[in-house]
PAROSE-127620 format. One line per 4 residues: number of its first residue (from 1); for each residue x, y, z of N, C-alpha, C. Coordinates in pm, whole numbers, plus 50000, padded with zeros to 5 digits. Atoms other than C-alpha are relative to their C-alpha. Example, Ala and Ser with C-alpha at 12.3 -4.5 7.8 and 13.67 -1.06 7.14 Angstrom:
BEGIN
1> 50089,49881,50000,51230,49550,50780,50090,50120,50000 | 49918,49881,49994,51367,49894,50714,49923,50109,50073
END
This chain:
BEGIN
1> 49866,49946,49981,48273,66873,43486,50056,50054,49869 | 49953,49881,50119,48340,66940,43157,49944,50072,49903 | 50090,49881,50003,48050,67137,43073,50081,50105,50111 | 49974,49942,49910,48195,67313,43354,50116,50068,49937
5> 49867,49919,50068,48529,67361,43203,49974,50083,49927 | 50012,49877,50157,48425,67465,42856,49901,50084,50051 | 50054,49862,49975,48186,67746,43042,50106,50098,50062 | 49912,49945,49951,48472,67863,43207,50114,50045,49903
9> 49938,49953,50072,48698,67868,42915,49941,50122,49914 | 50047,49908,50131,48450,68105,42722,49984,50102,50083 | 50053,49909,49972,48422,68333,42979,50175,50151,49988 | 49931,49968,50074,48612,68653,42918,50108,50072,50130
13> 49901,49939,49908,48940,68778,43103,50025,50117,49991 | 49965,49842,50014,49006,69098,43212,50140,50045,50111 | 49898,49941,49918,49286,69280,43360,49981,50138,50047 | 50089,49850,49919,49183,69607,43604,50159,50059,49983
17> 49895,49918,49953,49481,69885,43600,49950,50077,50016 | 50053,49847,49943,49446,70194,43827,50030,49984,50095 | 49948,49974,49824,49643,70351,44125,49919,50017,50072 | 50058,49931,49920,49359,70419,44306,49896,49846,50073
21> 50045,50158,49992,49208,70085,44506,49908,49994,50005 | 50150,49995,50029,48867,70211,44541,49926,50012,49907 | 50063,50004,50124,48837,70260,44181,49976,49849,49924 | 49994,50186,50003,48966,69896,44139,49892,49938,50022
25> 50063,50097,49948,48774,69750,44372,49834,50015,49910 | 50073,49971,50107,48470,69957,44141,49953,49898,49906 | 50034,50098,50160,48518,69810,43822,50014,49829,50056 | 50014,50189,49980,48615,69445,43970,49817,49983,50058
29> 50100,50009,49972,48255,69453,44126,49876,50058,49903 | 50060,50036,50093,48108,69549,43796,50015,49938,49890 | 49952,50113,50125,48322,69325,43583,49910,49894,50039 | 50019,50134,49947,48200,69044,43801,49888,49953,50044
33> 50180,49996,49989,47846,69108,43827,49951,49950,49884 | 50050,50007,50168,47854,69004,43411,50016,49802,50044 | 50008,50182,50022,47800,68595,43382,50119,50000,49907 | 49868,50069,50078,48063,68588,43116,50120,50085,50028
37> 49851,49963,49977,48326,68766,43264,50044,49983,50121 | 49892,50051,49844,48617,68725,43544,50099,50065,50031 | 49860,49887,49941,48886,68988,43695,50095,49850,50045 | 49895,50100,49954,49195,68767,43693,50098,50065,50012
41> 49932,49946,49889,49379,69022,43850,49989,50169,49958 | 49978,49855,49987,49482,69371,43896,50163,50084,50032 | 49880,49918,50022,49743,69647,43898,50021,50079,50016 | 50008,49834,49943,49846,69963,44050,50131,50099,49938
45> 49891,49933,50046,50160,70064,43803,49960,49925,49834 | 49922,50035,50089,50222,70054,43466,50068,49883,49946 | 49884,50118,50019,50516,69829,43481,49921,49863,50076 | 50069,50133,49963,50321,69554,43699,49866,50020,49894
49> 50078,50016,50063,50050,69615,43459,50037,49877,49859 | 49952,50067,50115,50269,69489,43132,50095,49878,50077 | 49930,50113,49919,50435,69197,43378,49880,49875,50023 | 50160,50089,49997,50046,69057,43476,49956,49967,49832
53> 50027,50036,50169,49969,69091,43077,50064,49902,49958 | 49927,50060,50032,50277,68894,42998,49961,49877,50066 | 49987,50123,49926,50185,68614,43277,49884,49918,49994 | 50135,50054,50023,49810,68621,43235,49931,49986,49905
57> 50046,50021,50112,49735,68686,42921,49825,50072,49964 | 50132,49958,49961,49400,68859,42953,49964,50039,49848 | 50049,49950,50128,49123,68911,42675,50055,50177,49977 | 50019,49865,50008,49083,69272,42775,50041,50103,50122
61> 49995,49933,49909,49241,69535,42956,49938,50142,50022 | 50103,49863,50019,49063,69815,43138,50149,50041,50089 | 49888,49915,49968,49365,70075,43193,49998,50156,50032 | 50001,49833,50014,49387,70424,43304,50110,50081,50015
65> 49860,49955,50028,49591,70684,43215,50056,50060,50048 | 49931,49887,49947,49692,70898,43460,50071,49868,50119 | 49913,50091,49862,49946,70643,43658,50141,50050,50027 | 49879,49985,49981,50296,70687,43828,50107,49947,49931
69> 49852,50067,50112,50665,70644,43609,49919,49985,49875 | 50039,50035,50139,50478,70484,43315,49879,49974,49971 | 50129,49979,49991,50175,70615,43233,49922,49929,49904 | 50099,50091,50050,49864,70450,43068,50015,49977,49872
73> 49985,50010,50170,49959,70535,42703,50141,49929,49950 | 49852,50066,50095,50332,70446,42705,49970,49785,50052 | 50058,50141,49949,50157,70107,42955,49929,49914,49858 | 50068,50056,50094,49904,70080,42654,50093,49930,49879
77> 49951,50003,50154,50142,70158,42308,50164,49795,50097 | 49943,50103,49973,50377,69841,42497,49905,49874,50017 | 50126,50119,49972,50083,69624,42584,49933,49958,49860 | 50085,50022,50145,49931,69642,42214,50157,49903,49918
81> 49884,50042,50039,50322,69597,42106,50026,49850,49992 | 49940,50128,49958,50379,69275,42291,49906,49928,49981 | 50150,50080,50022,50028,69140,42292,49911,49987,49983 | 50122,49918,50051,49800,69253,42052,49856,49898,50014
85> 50118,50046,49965,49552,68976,42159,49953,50060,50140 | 50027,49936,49899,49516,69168,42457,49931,50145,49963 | 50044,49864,50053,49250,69460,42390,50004,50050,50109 | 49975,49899,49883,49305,69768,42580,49841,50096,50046
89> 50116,49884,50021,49015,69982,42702,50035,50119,50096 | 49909,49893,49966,49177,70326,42790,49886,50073,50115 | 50056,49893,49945,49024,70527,43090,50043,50095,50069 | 49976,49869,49935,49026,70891,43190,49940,50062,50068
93> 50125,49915,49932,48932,71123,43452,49992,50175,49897 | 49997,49909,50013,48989,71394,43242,50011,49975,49790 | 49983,50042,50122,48911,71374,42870,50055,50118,49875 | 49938,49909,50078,49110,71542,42586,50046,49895,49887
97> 50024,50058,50094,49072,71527,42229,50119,49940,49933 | 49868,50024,50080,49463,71472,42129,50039,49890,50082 | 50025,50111,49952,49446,71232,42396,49997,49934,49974 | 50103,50156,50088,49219,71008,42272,50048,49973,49909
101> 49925,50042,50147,49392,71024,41927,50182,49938,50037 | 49907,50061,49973,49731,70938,42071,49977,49874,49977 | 50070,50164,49953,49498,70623,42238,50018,49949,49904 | 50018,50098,50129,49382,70527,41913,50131,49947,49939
105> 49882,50030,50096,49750,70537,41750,50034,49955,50056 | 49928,50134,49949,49904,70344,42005,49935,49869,49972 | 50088,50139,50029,49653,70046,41937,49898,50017,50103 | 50120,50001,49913,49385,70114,42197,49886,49965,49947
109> 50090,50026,50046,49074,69960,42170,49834,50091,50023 | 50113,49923,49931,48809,70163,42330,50045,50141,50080 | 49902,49866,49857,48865,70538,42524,49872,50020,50039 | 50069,50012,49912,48641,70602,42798,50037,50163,50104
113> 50045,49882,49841,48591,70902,43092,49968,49884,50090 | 50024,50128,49936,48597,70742,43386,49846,50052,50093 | 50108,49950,49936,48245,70857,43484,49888,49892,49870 | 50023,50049,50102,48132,70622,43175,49865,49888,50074
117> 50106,50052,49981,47787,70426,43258,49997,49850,50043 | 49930,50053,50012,47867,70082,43384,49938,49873,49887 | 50046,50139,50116,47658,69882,43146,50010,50047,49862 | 50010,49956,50117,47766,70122,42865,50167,49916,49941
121> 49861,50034,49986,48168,69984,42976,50008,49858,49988 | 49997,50170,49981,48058,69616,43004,49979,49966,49857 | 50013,50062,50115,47933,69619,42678,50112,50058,49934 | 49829,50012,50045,48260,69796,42521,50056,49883,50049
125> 49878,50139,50026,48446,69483,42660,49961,49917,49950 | 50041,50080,50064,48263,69273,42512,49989,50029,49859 | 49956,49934,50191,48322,69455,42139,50097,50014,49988 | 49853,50016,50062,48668,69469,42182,50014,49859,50045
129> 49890,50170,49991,48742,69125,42298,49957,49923,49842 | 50073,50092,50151,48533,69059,41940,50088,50032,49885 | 49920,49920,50051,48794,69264,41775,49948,50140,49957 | 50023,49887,50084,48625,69581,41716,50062,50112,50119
133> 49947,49838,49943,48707,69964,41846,49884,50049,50055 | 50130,49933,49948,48485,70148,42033,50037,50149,49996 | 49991,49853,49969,48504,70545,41935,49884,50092,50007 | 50091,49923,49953,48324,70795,42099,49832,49963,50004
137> 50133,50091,49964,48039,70523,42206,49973,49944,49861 | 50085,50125,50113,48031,70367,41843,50079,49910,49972 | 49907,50085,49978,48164,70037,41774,50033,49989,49828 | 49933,50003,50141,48399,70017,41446,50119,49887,49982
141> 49894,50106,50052,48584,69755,41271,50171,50077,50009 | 49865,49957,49976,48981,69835,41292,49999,50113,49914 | 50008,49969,50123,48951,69940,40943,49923,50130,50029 | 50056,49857,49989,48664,70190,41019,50056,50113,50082
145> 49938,49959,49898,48876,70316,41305,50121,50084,49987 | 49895,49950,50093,49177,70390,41095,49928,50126,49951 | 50008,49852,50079,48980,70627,40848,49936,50110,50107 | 50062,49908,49946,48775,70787,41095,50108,50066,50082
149> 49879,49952,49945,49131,70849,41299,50089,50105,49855 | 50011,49943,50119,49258,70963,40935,49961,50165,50000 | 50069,49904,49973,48983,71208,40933,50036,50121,50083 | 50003,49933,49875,49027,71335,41267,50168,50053,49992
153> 49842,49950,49974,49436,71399,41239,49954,50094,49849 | 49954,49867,50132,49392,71573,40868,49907,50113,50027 | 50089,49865,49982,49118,71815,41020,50121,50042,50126 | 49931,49953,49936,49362,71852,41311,50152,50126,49968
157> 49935,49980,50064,49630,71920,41093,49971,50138,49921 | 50038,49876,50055,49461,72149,40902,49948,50162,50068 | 50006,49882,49920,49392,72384,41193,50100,50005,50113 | 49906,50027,49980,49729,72337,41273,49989,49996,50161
161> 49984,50041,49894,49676,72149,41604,50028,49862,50023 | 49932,50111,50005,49801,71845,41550,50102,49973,50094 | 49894,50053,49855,49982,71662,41828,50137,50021,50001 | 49928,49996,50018,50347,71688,41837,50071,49882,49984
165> 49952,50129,49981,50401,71309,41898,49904,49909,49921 | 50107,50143,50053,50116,71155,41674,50095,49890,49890 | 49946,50100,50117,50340,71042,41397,50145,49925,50106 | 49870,50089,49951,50579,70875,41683,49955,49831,49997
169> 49883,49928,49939,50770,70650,41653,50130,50043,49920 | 49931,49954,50118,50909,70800,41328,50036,50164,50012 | 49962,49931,50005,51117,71099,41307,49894,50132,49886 | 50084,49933,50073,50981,71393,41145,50045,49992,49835
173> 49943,50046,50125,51185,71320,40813,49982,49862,49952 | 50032,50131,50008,51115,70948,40839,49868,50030,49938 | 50087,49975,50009,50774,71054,40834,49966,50059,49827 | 49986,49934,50108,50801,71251,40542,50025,49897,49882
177> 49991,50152,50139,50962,70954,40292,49885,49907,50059 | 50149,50127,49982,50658,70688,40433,49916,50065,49911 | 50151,49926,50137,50400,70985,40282,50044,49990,49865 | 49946,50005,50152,50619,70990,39985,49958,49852,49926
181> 50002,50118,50000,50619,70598,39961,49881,49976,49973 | 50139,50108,49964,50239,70537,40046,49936,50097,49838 | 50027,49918,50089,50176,70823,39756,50082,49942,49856 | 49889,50092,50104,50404,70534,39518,50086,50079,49924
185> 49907,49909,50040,50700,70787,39433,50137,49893,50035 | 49867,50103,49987,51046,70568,39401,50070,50106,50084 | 49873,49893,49933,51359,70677,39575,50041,50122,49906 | 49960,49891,50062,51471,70890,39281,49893,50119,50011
189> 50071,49890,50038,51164,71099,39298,49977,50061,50134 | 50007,49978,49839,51156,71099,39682,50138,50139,50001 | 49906,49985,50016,51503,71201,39635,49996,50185,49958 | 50007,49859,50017,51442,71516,39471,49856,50064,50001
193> 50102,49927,49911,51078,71576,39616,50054,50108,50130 | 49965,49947,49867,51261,71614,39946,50151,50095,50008 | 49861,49947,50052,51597,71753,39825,50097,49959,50055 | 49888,50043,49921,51833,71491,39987,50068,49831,49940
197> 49945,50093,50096,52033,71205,39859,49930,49869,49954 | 50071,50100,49959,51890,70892,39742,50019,49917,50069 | 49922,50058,49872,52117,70734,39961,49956,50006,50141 | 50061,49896,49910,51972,70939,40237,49849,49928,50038
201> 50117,50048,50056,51633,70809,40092,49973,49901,50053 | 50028,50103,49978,51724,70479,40137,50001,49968,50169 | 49984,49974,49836,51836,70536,40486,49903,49965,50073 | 50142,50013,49923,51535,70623,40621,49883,49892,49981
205> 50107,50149,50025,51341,70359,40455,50030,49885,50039 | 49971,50119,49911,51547,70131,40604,49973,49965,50183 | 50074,49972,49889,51454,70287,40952,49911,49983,50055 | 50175,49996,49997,51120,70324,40889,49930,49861,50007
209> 50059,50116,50025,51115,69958,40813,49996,49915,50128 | 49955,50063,49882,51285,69851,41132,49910,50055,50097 | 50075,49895,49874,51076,70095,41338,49851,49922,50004 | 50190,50069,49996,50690,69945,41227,50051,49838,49973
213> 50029,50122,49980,50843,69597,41224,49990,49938,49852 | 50113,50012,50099,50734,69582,40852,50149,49928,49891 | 49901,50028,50057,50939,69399,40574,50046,50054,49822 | 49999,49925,50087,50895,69627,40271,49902,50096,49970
217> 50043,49847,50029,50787,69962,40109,49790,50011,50006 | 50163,50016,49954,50384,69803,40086,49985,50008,50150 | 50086,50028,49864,50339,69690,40423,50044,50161,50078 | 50028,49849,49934,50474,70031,40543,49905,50091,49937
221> 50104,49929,50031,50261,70195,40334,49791,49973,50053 | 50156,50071,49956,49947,69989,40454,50024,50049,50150 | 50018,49980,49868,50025,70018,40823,49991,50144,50047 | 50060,49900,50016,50040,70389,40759,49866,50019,50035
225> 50143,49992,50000,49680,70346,40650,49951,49969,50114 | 50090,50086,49888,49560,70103,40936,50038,50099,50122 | 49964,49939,49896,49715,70356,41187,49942,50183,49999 | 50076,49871,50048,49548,70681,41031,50065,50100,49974
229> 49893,49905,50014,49882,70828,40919,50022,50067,49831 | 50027,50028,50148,49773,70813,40559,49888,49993,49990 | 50122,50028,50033,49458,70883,40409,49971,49830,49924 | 49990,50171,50104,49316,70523,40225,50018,50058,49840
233> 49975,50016,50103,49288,70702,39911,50136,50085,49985 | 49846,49991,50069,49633,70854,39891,50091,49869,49993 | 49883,50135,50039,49759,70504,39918,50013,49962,49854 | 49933,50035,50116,49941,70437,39582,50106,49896,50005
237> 49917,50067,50000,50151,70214,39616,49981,49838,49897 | 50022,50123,50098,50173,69889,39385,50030,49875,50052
END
């Protein structure tokens, strides 16, 4: 019996979201074909998606993004929010590259097509419930995940297609003093980098601070990094 238990505690929880019940019923019948894993429930919205998270607690959720009212990314960037032991694994029927980079910046752990192989999907949950990322079928530490996101927004950037919402949920001026910040420039130099008061300066840094949660000018500059909003080596900061 309690061999019994402790096999049962190690095995791994998942949470199914997707309006569609035949897709459901899908993945629950290849979650549950794995010895160490268990569908402990499911979800056909959004909002009952982040309500089951909250009640059940699940290692790993498999989510997709095209749902009704509150779709898979604003479902995800709240689900990572509230309960970042909960890894997400994002799926689409329709894949797009600014997409996927949203995914990543909300906290997503894995992005997926939903045409994805099913023993290629079983083993993604089993690399994010370990803590790693799974991009574009390779599996990366958070850290590697960051620069290679990094990467991928400053080439975006540079052929000026860059998302309109990647740097949310900072204003486009907010945005602007963090790069200043993570690049270790004080308020006075921010101040007349950007041509606005230092007062102004401080403003936003007080925003910026409240917005990522963060309790000074480092840790915003780091979470920058870990989020791929900041290269690693422009981080300056002291």
């Amino acid at each position: 019996m309690l061999l019994g238990d402790a096999l049962e505690k190690e095995l791994l929880r998942v949470l199914i979201v997707d309006d569609h019940p035949v897709f459901r019923e899908g993945l629950r019948h290849i979650v549950e074909a794995e010895a160490d894993m268990e569908v402990i429930g499911e979800a056909d919205t959004g909002e009952l998606a982040l309500r089951e998270v909250r009640r059940q607690r699940p290692d790993v959720v498999i989510l997709d993004v095209n749902m009704p009212a509150l779709d898979g990314l604003q479902a995800a960037r709240r689900i990572c929010e509230e309960n970042p032991a909960a890894h997400v694994v994002l799926l689409t029927a329709f894949h797009d590259e600014e997409q996927m980079m949203r995914a990543f910046r909300v906290g997503v752990a894995a992005y997926y097509s939903k045409d994805v192989p099913p023993g290629e999907l079983v083993a993604a949950l089993r690399q994010v419930s370990r803590g790693m990322c799974v991009v574009q079928g390779r599996a990366m530490t958070r850290e590697q995940m960051g620069k290679w996101l990094a990467r991928r927004l400053s080439q975006a950037a540079g052929e000026g297609e860059l998302p309109e919402d990647v740097c949310m949920p900072l204003t486009a001026r907010e945005m602007q003093v963090l790069m200043c910040v993570a690049n270790g420039m004080s308020n006075k130099e921010i101040s007349r980098n950007l041509n606005i008061s230092e007062q102004t300066v401080k403003n936003h840094m007080s925003s910026v601070l409240r917005k990522l949660g963060v309790d000074d000018r480092t840790q915003a500059a780091m979470y920058a990094v870990r989020h791929g909003w900041v290269r690693v080596q422009d981080l300056a900061v002291a």
